[in-house]
N, C-alpha and C positions, 0 to 999 in steps of 0.2 A: 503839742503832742500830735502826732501822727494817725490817722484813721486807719488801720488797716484790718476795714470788716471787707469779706467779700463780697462780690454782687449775686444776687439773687440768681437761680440754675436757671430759669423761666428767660431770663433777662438774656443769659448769653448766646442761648438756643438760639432765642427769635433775633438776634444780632446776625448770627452766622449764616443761619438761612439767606436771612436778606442780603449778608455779600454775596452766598455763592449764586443766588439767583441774580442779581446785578451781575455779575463775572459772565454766566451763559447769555444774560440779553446781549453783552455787549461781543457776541458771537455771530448776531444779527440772523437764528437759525430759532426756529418756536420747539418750546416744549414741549413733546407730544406723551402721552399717556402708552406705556408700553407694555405685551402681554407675550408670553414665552410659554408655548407647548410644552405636552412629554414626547420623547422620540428616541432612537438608537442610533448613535452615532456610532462610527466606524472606520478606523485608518487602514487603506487597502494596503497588505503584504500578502505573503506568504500562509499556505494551506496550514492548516491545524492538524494538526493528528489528534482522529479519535483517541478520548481514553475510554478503555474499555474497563476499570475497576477502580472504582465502583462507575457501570455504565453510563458514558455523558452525550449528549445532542447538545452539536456544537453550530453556530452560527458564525460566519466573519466575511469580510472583505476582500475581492483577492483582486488582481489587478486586469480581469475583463470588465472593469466597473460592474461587478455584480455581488451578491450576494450569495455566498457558499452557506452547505447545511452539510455534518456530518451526523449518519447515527448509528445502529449497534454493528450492522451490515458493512456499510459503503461510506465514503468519505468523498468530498470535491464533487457534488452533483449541485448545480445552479437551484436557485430558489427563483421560480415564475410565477409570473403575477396573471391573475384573471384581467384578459381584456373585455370580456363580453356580461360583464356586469348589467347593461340595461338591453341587452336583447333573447330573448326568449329563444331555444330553437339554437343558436348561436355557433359556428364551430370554429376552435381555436388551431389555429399554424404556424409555421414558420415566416415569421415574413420577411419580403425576396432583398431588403437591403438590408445590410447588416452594421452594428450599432457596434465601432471596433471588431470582435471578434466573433460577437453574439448576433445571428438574426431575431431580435425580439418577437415577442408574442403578439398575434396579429389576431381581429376579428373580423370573421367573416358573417354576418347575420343571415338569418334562412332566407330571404328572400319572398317573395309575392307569388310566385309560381306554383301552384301543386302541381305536382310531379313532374319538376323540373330536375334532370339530373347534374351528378355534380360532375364538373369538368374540369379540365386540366387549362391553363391561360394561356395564351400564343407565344409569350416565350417561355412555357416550362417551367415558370418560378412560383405561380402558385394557385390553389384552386379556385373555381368561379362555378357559379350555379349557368347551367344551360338556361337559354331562351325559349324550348320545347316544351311544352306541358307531354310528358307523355302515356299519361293517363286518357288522353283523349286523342293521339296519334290514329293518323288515318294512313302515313305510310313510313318506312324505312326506305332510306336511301344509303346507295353507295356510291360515291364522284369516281372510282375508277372505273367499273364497269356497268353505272348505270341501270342497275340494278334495284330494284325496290321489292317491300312485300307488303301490299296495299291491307288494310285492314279496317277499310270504313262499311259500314252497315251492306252495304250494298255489292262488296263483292269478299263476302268473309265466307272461306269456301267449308262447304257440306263435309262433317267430320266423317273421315272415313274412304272420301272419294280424291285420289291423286291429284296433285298439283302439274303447272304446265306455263308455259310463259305464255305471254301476249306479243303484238307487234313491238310494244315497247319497252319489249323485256322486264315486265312487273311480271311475278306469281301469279298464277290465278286460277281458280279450280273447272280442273278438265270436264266436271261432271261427270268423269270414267272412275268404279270403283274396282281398287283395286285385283289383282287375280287371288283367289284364297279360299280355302280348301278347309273348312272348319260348322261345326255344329253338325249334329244327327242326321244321317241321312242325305247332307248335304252335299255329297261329293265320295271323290278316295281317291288315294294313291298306287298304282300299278308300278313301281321303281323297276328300271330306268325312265318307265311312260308316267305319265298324266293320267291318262286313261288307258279304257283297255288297249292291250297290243293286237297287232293286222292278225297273228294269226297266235297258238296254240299248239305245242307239240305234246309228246306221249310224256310218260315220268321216266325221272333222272334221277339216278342216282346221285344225289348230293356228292360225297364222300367217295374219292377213291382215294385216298390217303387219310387216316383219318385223324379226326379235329382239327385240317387243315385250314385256315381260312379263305374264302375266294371274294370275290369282289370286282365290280361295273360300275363304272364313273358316269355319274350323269350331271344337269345342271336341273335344280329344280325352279323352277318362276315363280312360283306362287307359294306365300306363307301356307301352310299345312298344319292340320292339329292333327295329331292322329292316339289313338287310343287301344287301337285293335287291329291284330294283324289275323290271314286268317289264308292257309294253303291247304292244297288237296294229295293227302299222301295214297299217293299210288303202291308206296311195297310198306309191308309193314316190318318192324324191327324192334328189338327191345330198345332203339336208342330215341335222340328228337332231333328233329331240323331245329337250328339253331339259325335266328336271322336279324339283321341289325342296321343303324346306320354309321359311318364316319364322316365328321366336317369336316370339308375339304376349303373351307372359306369360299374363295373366288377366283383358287386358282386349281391347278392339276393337284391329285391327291400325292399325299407324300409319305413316306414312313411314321413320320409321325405327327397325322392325322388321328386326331382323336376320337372316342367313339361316343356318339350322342349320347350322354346319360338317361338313363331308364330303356332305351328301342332295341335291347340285346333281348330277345323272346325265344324260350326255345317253347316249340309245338312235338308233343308224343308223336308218336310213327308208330306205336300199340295196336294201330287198326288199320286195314288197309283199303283203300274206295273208302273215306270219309274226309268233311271237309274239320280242320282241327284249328281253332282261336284261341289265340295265346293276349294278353293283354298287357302293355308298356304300364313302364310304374314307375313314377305315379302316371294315371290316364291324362287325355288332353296336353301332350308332350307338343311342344310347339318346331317345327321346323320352318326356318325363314328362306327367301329365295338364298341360294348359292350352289356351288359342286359338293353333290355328297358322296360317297365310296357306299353302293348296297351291299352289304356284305350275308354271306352265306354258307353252310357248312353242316355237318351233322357230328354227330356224337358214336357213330359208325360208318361202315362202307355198305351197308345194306338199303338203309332209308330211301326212300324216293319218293319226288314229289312232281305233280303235273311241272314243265316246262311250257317259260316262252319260246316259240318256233325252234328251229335246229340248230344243231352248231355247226351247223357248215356257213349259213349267214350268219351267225352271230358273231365267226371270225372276223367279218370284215369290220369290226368294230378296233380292232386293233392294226389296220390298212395303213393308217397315216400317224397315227400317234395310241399309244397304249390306253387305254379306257377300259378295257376289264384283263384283269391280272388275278394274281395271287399272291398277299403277301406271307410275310413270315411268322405272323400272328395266328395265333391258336385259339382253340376253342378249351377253356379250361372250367369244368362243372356246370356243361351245357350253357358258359355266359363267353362273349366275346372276348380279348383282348380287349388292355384299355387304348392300345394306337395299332394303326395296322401295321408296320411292322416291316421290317427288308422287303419290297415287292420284288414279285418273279412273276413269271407269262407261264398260263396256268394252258393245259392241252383243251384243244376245240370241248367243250362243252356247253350245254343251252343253260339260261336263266330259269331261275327256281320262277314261277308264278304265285304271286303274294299280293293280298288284297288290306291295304292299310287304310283303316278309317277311321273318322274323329270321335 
């Protein structure tokens, strides 16, 4: 009779084993123990389209060897990786060879330098910390015209006092403080003068057209505060001299030249032999060196106030080039025009005398 019990399950296991392990010896390669991460794999094609309902954030492969991100916004914008993981300070760019189509992300670490700045690299492709500290810079150079502005302990010039070159053409302080026309007492302004003029004539009638505006081009040098104007009306009138300045920048005045905001003052003419102060508003109005248009006028044809000398020299102010005229600009609620206006050549007349101070 025939045996047919099976063999024990233990029995065939450990048979099979041992062939397949005899089969890889004889492959003559060792068994090694093997271990498998988690990760996202990804076959590069083609962009995804967001879906937008219900809203999705999409991630895939496209074929810059990168990895895309879509979300509720914007679709196909690269996913970059932090280069500067172990540098503190750290700042991430474009860097200058490109990886197929993409210049990867580059670390540039801060560097050893305080206040080193950052620079651009000799061929333009990407940044670099300068060699300078310049928290402790003693000068500024320039290689075209050799030019520096020295600023070590010893020649950091006196705030206040004008600069001036050297033999070597560095900055350096002149020790000359500048010309300037400000604080109490300290000074005034006589427009077209600096100071007082040579001489003083009788009162003039402001106004022989009235609310006309006239005007004297001067150049002033010196920063000026001024706060207070102050003339001596010779006739008396129900109206007021009205007087002002216009910026002319730095060059001849032009129709539309502006008028210094606040320095349109008009002074009563109510009395006659007194001296009458009118005040800019707000006070302390600052006027810088350049050409300004004095301007002047009254609010009648009666008014009159001391003049500078005559008008028979004062014509020659307009000998070689026009410097006092008359534009087309008026005088509207005893306040100046805001530009002076079409100019025209006003007949011989002397300058109002007007004492402006800070």
């Amino acid at each position: 009779m025939t045996n047919r019990s099976r063999p024990a399950r233990g029995t065939v296991l450990r048979t099979l084993l041992a062939i397949l392990s005899l089969a890889y010896l004889g492959t003559g390669e060792p068994v090694l123990a093997q271990s498998i991460g988690s990760g996202l794999n990804a076959t590069e094609g083609p962009a995804i389209t967001p879906i937008t309902s219900p809203q999705t954030d999409t991630l895939w492969a496209d074929s810059s060897h990168r990895w895309m991100m879509a979300n509720q916004f914007s679709a196909g914008r690269y996913v970059s990786f932090w280069p500067c993981f172990n540098s503190s300070g750290c700042i991430v760019y474009s860097g200058g060879t490109a990886e197929g189509t993409i210049f990867p992300e580059t670390a540039l670490p801060i560097g050893a330098t305080p206040g080193a700045p950052l620079l651009v690299n000799s061929m333009g492709t990407a940044p670099q910390w300068g060699g300078v500290n310049l928290l402790g810079i003693t000068a500024l150079s320039n290689t075209t015209n050799a030019t520096k502005l020295a600023t070590a302990a010893s020649t950091v010039p006196t705030n206040g006092n004008l600069a001036s070159w050297d033999t070597n053409k560095n900055v350096a302080d002149s020790g000359t403080t500048p010309c300037l026309i400000q604080g109490a007492n300290a000074g005034f302004l006589v427009p077209p003068y600096i100071f007082l003029p040579s001489s003083v004539g009788n009162g003039t009638v402001l106004e022989t057209t009235l609310n006309v505006v006239k005007f004297v081009q001067f150049y002033l040098p010196c920063k000026t505060t001024i706060s207070h104007v102050s003339a001596y009306i010779s006739a008396s009138s129900s109206g007021s001299a009205v007087f002002g300045f216009y910026n002319c920048g730095q060059a001849a005045c032009t129709s539309s030249s502006p008028l210094v905001a606040g320095t349109s003052v008009a002074l009563s003419c109510a009395t006659a032999n007194v001296v009458v102060t009118g005040n800019t508003s707000p006070a302390n109005l600052t006027l810088l060196p350049g050409v300004y248009a004095f301007a002047y006028g009254a609010t009648d044809t009666t008014c009159a106030v001391i003049s500078q000398g005559s008008s028979n020299w004062m014509s020659i102010l307009n000998q070689n080039s026009s410097k006092r005229m008359a534009p087309a600009g008026t005088i509207s609620g005893a306040t100046m025009s805001n530009t002076l206006g079409t100019i025209g050549t006003p007949a011989a007349q002397a300058i109002p005398f007007t004492l402006w101070e800070p």
